[in-house]
C-alpha positions in Angstrom: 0.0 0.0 0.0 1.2 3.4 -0.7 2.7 6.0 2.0 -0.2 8.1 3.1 1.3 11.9 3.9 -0.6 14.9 5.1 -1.6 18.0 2.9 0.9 20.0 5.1 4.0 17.4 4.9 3.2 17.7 1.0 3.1 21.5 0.5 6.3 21.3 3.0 8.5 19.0 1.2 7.7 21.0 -2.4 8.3 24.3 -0.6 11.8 22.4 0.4 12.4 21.4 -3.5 11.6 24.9 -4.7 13.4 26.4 -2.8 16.4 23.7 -3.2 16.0 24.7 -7.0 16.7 28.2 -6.9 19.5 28.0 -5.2 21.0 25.5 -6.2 23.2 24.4 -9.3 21.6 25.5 -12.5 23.2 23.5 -15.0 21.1 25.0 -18.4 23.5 24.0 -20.8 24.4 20.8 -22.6 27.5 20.2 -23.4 28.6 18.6 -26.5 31.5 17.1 -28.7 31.3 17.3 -32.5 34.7 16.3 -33.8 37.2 18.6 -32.5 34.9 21.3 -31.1 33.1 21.4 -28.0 29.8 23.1 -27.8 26.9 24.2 -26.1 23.6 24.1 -26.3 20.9 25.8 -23.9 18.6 23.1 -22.5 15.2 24.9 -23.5 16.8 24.8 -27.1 18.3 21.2 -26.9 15.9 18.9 -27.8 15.8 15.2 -27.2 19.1 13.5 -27.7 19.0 9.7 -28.4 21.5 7.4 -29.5 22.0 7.3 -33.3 19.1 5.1 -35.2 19.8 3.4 -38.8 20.6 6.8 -41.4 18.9 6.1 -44.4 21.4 7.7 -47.1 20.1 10.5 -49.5 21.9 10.8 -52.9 23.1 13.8 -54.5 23.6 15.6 -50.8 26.8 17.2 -49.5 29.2 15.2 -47.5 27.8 17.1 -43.7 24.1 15.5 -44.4 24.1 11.9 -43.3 21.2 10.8 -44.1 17.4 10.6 -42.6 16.4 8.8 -39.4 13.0 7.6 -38.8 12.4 8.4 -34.8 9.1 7.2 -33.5 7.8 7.6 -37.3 8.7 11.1 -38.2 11.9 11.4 -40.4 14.8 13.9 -39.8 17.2 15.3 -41.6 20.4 14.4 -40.0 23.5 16.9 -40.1 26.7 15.9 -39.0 27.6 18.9 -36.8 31.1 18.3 -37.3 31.4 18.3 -41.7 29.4 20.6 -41.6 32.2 22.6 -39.8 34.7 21.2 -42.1 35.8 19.0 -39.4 36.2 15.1 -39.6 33.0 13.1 -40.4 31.5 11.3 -36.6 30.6 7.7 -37.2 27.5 7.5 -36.3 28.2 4.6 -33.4 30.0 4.3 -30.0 29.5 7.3 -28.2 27.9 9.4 -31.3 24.4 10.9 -30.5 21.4 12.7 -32.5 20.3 15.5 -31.1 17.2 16.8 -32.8 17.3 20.5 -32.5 14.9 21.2 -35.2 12.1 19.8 -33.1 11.2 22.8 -31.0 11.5 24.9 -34.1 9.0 23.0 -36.1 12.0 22.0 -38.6 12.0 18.3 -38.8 16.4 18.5 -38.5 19.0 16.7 -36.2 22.7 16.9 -35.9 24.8 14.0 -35.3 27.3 15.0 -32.7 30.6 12.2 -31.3 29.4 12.8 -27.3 27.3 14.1 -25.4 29.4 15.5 -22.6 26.7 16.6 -20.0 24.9 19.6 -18.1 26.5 22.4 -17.4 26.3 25.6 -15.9 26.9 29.2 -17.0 29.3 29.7 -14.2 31.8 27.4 -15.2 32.9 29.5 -18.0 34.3 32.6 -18.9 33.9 35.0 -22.4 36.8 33.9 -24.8 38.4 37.4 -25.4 39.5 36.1 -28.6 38.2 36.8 -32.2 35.1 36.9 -32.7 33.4 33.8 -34.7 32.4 34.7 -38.2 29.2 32.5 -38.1 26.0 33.7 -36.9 25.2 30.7 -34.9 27.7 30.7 -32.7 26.2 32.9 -30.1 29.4 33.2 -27.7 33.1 31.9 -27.3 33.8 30.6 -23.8 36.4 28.9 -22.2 36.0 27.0 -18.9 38.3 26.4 -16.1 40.8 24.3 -17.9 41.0 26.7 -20.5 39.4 24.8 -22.9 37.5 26.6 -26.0 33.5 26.1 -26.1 31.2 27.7 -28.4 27.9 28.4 -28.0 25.6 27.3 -30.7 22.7 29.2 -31.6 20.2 26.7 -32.9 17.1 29.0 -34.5 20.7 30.9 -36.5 21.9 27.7 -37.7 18.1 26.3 -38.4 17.4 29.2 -40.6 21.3 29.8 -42.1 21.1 29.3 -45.9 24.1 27.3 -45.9 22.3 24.7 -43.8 19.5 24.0 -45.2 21.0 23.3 -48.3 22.1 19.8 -48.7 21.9 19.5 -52.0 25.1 19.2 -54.3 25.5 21.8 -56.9 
């Protein structure tokens, strides 16, 4: 039989978790490897990420789109984050996840990233006061306490960039 607790014991223990929650850790971003570069994503624009299903190759496509996925019956454009940043092509096994940004944007589009590399939070990094990145979607260069090089990917700027949505070869 299940635990009986009072009204008051209830409304106490989510009082407790609420106010755990602002105070505590707000990890917000996800962390993520796509060939050499490590990115991040904010959570609200993430998406789900999901091991990579079978990619179902499209002909006459440049060498970043991978194919299509069928997840739970709708198909996605799949974009391998890293080509498409003239980096080395991910296998899309192992570690390699999809992360289907388009989702929340209506936009029926994933990328294919090597790792996912977990949450974290804003105040583990620090603005990169190096050059500024000439694409629009990256949205900030940060580094984080081992002085590592992150950049912040802005998903509706790469969803709506030209050069990504077209796959097709000349």
């Amino acid at each position: 039989m299940a635990k009986r607790i009072s009204l008051r014991e209830f409304q106490e223990s989510l009082v407790r978790r609420l106010a755990e929650a602002r105070t505590g850790d707000r990890r917000t971003l996800l962390g993520l490897q796509a060939g050499n570069d490590n990115w991040l994503i904010d959570l609200a624009d993430s998406g789900e990420i999901l091991p990579v299903p079978p990619l179902s190759p499209v002909p006459l496509t440049r060498n970043w789109f991978s194919g299509v996925a069928n997840v739970r019956g709708t198909l996605f454009g799949v974009i391998d984050l890293s080509a498409f940043h003239d980096g080395p092509p991910i296998a899309p096994a192992g570690h390699a996840r999809l992360l289907l940004v388009g989702a929340k944007h209506g936009i029926s589009s994933a990328v294919l990233v090597s790792r996912a590399l977990g949450l974290r939070s804003r105040d583990d990094f620090e603005a990169d006061d190096g050059e500024a990145d000439p694409r629009p979607w990256v949205a900030q260069r940060l580094r984080d306490t081992q002085n590592r090089l992150w950049l912040k990917l802005d998903a509706s700027k790469l969803l709506a960039h030209p050069g990504f949505l077209d796959a097709g070869l000349d």
